[in-house]
C-alpha positions as CSV (number, residue, x, y, z in Angstrom):
1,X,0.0,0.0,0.0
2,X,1.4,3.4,-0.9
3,X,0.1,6.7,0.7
4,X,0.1,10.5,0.1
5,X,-0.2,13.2,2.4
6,X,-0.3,16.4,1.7
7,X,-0.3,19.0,4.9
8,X,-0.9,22.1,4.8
9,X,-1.2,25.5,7.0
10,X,0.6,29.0,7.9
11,X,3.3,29.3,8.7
12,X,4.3,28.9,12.2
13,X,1.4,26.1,12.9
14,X,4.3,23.2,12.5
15,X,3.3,21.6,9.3
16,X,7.0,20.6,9.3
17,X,6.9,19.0,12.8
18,X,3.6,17.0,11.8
19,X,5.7,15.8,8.4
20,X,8.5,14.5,10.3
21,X,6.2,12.6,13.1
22,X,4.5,10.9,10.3
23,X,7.4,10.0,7.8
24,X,9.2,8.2,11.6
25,X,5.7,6.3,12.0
26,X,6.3,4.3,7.9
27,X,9.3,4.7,8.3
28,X,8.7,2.6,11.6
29,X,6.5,0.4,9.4
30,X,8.9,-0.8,7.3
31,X,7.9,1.6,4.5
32,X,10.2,3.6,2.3
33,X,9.5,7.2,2.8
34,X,10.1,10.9,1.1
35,X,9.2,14.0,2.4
36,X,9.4,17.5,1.0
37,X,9.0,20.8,2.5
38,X,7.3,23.7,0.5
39,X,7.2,26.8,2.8
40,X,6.4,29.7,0.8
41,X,6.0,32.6,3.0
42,X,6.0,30.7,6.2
43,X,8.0,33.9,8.3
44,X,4.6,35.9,7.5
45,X,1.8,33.9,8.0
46,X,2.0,32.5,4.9
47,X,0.8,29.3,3.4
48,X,3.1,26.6,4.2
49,X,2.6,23.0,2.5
50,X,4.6,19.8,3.4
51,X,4.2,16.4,1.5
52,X,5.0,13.1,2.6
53,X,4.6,9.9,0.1
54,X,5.0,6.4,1.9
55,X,5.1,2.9,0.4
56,X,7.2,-0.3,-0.8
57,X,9.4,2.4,-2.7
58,X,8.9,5.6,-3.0
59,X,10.8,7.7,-5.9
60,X,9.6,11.0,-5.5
61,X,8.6,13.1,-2.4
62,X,6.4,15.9,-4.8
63,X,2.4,14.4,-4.9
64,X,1.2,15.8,-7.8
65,X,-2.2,17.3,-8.5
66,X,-4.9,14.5,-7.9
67,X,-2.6,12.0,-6.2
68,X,-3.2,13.2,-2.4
69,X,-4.9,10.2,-0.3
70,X,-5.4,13.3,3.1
71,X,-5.5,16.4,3.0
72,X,-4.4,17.3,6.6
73,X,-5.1,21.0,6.9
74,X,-4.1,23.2,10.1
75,X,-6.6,26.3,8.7
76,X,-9.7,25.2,6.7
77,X,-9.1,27.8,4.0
78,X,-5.6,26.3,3.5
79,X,-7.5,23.1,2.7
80,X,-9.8,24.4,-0.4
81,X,-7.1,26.1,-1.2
82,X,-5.1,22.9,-2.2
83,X,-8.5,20.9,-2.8
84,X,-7.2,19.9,-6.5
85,X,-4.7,18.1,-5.1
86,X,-7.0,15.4,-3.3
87,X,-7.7,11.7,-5.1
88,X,-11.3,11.8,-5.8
89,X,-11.8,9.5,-3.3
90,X,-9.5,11.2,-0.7
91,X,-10.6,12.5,2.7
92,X,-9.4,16.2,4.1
93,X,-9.3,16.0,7.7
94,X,-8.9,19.3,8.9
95,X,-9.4,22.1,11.7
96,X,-11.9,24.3,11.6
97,X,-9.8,27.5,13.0
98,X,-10.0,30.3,11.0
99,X,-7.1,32.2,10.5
100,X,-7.5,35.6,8.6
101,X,-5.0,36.5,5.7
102,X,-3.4,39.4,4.9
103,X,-5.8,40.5,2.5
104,X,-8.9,39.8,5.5
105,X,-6.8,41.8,7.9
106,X,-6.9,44.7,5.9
107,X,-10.0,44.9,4.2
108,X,-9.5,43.7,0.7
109,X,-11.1,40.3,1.3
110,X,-13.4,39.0,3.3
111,X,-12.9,35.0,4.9
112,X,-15.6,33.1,3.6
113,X,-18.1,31.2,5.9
114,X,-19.1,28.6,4.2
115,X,-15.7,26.6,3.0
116,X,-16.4,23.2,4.5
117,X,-20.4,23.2,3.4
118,X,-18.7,24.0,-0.4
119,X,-16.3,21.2,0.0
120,X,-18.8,19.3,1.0
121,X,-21.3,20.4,-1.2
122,X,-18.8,19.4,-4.2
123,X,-19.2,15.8,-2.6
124,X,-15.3,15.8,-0.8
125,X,-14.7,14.1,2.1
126,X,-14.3,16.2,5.1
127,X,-12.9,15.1,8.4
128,X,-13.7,18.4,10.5
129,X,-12.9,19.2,14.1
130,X,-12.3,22.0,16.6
131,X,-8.5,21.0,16.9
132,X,-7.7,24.8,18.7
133,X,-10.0,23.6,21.4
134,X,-8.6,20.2,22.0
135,X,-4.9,22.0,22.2
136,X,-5.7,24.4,24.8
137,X,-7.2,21.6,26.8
138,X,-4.2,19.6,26.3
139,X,-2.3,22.5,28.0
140,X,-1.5,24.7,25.0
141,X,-2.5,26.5,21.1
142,X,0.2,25.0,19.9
143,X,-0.1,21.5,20.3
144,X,-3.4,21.6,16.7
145,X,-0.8,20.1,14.8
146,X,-0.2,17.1,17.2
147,X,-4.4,17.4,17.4
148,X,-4.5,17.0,13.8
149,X,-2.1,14.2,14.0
150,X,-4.0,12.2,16.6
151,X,-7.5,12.6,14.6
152,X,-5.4,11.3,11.3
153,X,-3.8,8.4,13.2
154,X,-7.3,6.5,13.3
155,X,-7.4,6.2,9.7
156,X,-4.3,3.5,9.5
157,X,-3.8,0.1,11.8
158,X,-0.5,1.1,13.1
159,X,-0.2,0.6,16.8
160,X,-1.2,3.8,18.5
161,X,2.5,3.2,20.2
162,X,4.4,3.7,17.2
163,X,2.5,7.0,16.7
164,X,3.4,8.1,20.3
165,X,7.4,7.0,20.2
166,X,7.7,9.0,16.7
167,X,6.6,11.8,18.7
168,X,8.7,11.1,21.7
169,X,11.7,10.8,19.2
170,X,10.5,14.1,17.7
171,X,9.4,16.7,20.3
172,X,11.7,18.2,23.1
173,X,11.3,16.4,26.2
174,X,9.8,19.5,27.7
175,X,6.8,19.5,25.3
176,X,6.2,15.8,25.8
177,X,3.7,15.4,28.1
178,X,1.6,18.1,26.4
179,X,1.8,16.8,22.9
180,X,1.1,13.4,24.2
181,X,-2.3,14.2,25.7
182,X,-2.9,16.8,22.5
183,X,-2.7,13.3,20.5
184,X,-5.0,11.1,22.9
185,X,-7.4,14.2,22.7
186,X,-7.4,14.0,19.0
187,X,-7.2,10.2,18.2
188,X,-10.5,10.2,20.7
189,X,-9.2,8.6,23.9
Protein backbone atom coordinates (compact mmCIF):
# COMPACT_ATOMS: atom_id res chain seq x y z
CA UNK A 1 0.00 0.00 0.00
CA UNK A 2 1.39 3.40 -0.86
CA UNK A 3 0.13 6.71 0.67
CA UNK A 4 0.05 10.55 0.12
CA UNK A 5 -0.19 13.20 2.37
CA UNK A 6 -0.35 16.42 1.67
CA UNK A 7 -0.27 19.03 4.93
CA UNK A 8 -0.85 22.14 4.82
CA UNK A 9 -1.17 25.51 6.99
CA UNK A 10 0.61 29.04 7.90
CA UNK A 11 3.28 29.27 8.72
CA UNK A 12 4.26 28.86 12.24
CA UNK A 13 1.37 26.07 12.90
CA UNK A 14 4.32 23.20 12.52
CA UNK A 15 3.33 21.63 9.30
CA UNK A 16 6.97 20.62 9.34
CA UNK A 17 6.93 19.02 12.84
CA UNK A 18 3.57 17.05 11.80
CA UNK A 19 5.66 15.83 8.44
CA UNK A 20 8.48 14.51 10.26
CA UNK A 21 6.18 12.56 13.06
CA UNK A 22 4.52 10.87 10.31
CA UNK A 23 7.36 9.98 7.78
CA UNK A 24 9.17 8.16 11.61
CA UNK A 25 5.68 6.28 12.01
CA UNK A 26 6.28 4.34 7.87
CA UNK A 27 9.32 4.65 8.31
CA UNK A 28 8.75 2.63 11.63
CA UNK A 29 6.47 0.38 9.44
CA UNK A 30 8.94 -0.77 7.32
CA UNK A 31 7.93 1.58 4.55
CA UNK A 32 10.19 3.56 2.31
CA UNK A 33 9.50 7.19 2.76
CA UNK A 34 10.13 10.94 1.08
CA UNK A 35 9.16 14.03 2.40
CA UNK A 36 9.42 17.52 0.96
CA UNK A 37 8.97 20.75 2.51
CA UNK A 38 7.31 23.66 0.48
CA UNK A 39 7.21 26.76 2.80
CA UNK A 40 6.37 29.70 0.79
CA UNK A 41 6.03 32.56 3.04
CA UNK A 42 5.97 30.66 6.23
CA UNK A 43 7.96 33.92 8.35
CA UNK A 44 4.64 35.90 7.48
CA UNK A 45 1.78 33.90 7.99
CA UNK A 46 1.99 32.48 4.86
CA UNK A 47 0.78 29.32 3.40
CA UNK A 48 3.11 26.64 4.16
CA UNK A 49 2.56 22.95 2.52
CA UNK A 50 4.59 19.85 3.44
CA UNK A 51 4.24 16.39 1.48
CA UNK A 52 4.95 13.10 2.65
CA UNK A 53 4.58 9.89 0.10
CA UNK A 54 4.96 6.36 1.95
CA UNK A 55 5.14 2.93 0.42
CA UNK A 56 7.24 -0.27 -0.79
CA UNK A 57 9.44 2.36 -2.70
CA UNK A 58 8.92 5.65 -3.04
CA UNK A 59 10.75 7.71 -5.93
CA UNK A 60 9.61 10.96 -5.46
CA UNK A 61 8.62 13.06 -2.41
CA UNK A 62 6.35 15.86 -4.77
CA UNK A 63 2.37 14.44 -4.89
CA UNK A 64 1.19 15.84 -7.81
CA UNK A 65 -2.15 17.30 -8.46
CA UNK A 66 -4.92 14.46 -7.93
CA UNK A 67 -2.57 11.95 -6.25
CA UNK A 68 -3.23 13.25 -2.38
CA UNK A 69 -4.94 10.19 -0.32
CA UNK A 70 -5.40 13.31 3.09
CA UNK A 71 -5.50 16.39 3.00
CA UNK A 72 -4.38 17.30 6.62
CA UNK A 73 -5.11 21.05 6.91
CA UNK A 74 -4.14 23.20 10.10
CA UNK A 75 -6.58 26.26 8.67
CA UNK A 76 -9.72 25.23 6.68
CA UNK A 77 -9.11 27.75 4.03
CA UNK A 78 -5.65 26.27 3.52
CA UNK A 79 -7.54 23.10 2.72
CA UNK A 80 -9.79 24.43 -0.45
CA UNK A 81 -7.06 26.11 -1.16
CA UNK A 82 -5.05 22.92 -2.18
CA UNK A 83 -8.50 20.91 -2.80
CA UNK A 84 -7.22 19.89 -6.48
CA UNK A 85 -4.65 18.07 -5.10
CA UNK A 86 -7.00 15.38 -3.29
CA UNK A 87 -7.66 11.72 -5.15
CA UNK A 88 -11.32 11.77 -5.84
CA UNK A 89 -11.81 9.52 -3.31
CA UNK A 90 -9.48 11.23 -0.70
CA UNK A 91 -10.56 12.47 2.68
CA UNK A 92 -9.43 16.17 4.12
CA UNK A 93 -9.30 16.01 7.65
CA UNK A 94 -8.88 19.29 8.89
CA UNK A 95 -9.44 22.05 11.71
CA UNK A 96 -11.95 24.35 11.64
CA UNK A 97 -9.78 27.46 12.96
CA UNK A 98 -10.02 30.29 10.99
CA UNK A 99 -7.06 32.19 10.54
CA UNK A 100 -7.53 35.61 8.63
CA UNK A 101 -5.00 36.48 5.70
CA UNK A 102 -3.37 39.37 4.91
CA UNK A 103 -5.82 40.51 2.50
CA UNK A 104 -8.87 39.83 5.50
CA UNK A 105 -6.82 41.83 7.93
CA UNK A 106 -6.93 44.68 5.86
CA UNK A 107 -10.00 44.89 4.23
CA UNK A 108 -9.54 43.71 0.66
CA UNK A 109 -11.11 40.30 1.26
CA UNK A 110 -13.41 39.03 3.32
CA UNK A 111 -12.94 35.05 4.92
CA UNK A 112 -15.60 33.09 3.56
CA UNK A 113 -18.06 31.21 5.93
CA UNK A 114 -19.08 28.60 4.23
CA UNK A 115 -15.74 26.59 2.96
CA UNK A 116 -16.42 23.21 4.52
CA UNK A 117 -20.37 23.23 3.41
CA UNK A 118 -18.74 24.03 -0.40
CA UNK A 119 -16.28 21.25 0.03
CA UNK A 120 -18.84 19.29 1.05
CA UNK A 121 -21.26 20.37 -1.18
CA UNK A 122 -18.77 19.36 -4.21
CA UNK A 123 -19.16 15.77 -2.64
CA UNK A 124 -15.27 15.84 -0.82
CA UNK A 125 -14.67 14.10 2.13
CA UNK A 126 -14.34 16.23 5.11
CA UNK A 127 -12.90 15.12 8.40
CA UNK A 128 -13.71 18.35 10.47
CA UNK A 129 -12.90 19.19 14.09
CA UNK A 130 -12.35 21.97 16.59
CA UNK A 131 -8.47 21.02 16.90
CA UNK A 132 -7.75 24.82 18.71
CA UNK A 133 -10.01 23.55 21.36
CA UNK A 134 -8.59 20.24 22.04
CA UNK A 135 -4.91 22.03 22.16
CA UNK A 136 -5.67 24.40 24.80
CA UNK A 137 -7.24 21.59 26.78
CA UNK A 138 -4.17 19.59 26.33
CA UNK A 139 -2.27 22.52 28.01
CA UNK A 140 -1.54 24.69 24.95
CA UNK A 141 -2.50 26.47 21.11
CA UNK A 142 0.23 24.96 19.95
CA UNK A 143 -0.13 21.51 20.34
CA UNK A 144 -3.36 21.61 16.68
CA UNK A 145 -0.81 20.06 14.84
CA UNK A 146 -0.22 17.06 17.19
CA UNK A 147 -4.43 17.35 17.43
CA UNK A 148 -4.49 16.97 13.82
CA UNK A 149 -2.07 14.20 13.99
CA UNK A 150 -3.95 12.23 16.55
CA UNK A 151 -7.53 12.60 14.58
CA UNK A 152 -5.37 11.31 11.34
CA UNK A 153 -3.77 8.36 13.17
CA UNK A 154 -7.28 6.48 13.31
CA UNK A 155 -7.41 6.22 9.69
CA UNK A 156 -4.28 3.54 9.48
CA UNK A 157 -3.81 0.11 11.76
CA UNK A 158 -0.49 1.09 13.10
CA UNK A 159 -0.22 0.64 16.76
CA UNK A 160 -1.15 3.78 18.50
CA UNK A 161 2.45 3.17 20.25
CA UNK A 162 4.39 3.68 17.17
CA UNK A 163 2.50 7.04 16.69
CA UNK A 164 3.40 8.10 20.33
CA UNK A 165 7.36 7.00 20.19
CA UNK A 166 7.72 8.96 16.68
CA UNK A 167 6.64 11.80 18.70
CA UNK A 168 8.75 11.13 21.72
CA UNK A 169 11.68 10.82 19.24
CA UNK A 170 10.51 14.09 17.73
CA UNK A 171 9.37 16.69 20.34
CA UNK A 172 11.71 18.24 23.07
CA UNK A 173 11.30 16.45 26.24
CA UNK A 174 9.79 19.51 27.73
CA UNK A 175 6.83 19.52 25.29
CA UNK A 176 6.17 15.84 25.76
CA UNK A 177 3.66 15.39 28.14
CA UNK A 178 1.64 18.11 26.42
CA UNK A 179 1.84 16.80 22.90
CA UNK A 180 1.06 13.36 24.24
CA UNK A 181 -2.30 14.21 25.69
CA UNK A 182 -2.93 16.84 22.47
CA UNK A 183 -2.68 13.29 20.47
CA UNK A 184 -4.99 11.12 22.90
CA UNK A 185 -7.37 14.22 22.68
CA UNK A 186 -7.42 13.95 19.00
CA UNK A 187 -7.22 10.22 18.22
CA UNK A 188 -10.51 10.25 20.71
CA UNK A 189 -9.21 8.60 23.87
Amino acid sequence: MSVNIMICGVGGQGTLLASRVIGRVFLQCGDDVKISEVHGMSQRGGSVVTYVRAGRKVYSPVIKQGEADFILSFEKLEAARYIEMLKADGTVVTNTQEIASMPVITGAAVYPGDVLDTLRAAGIRVDALDALALAREAGTERAVNVVLLGHLSRYFDFPENVWTDALKETVKPAFLEMNLKAFALGRGN
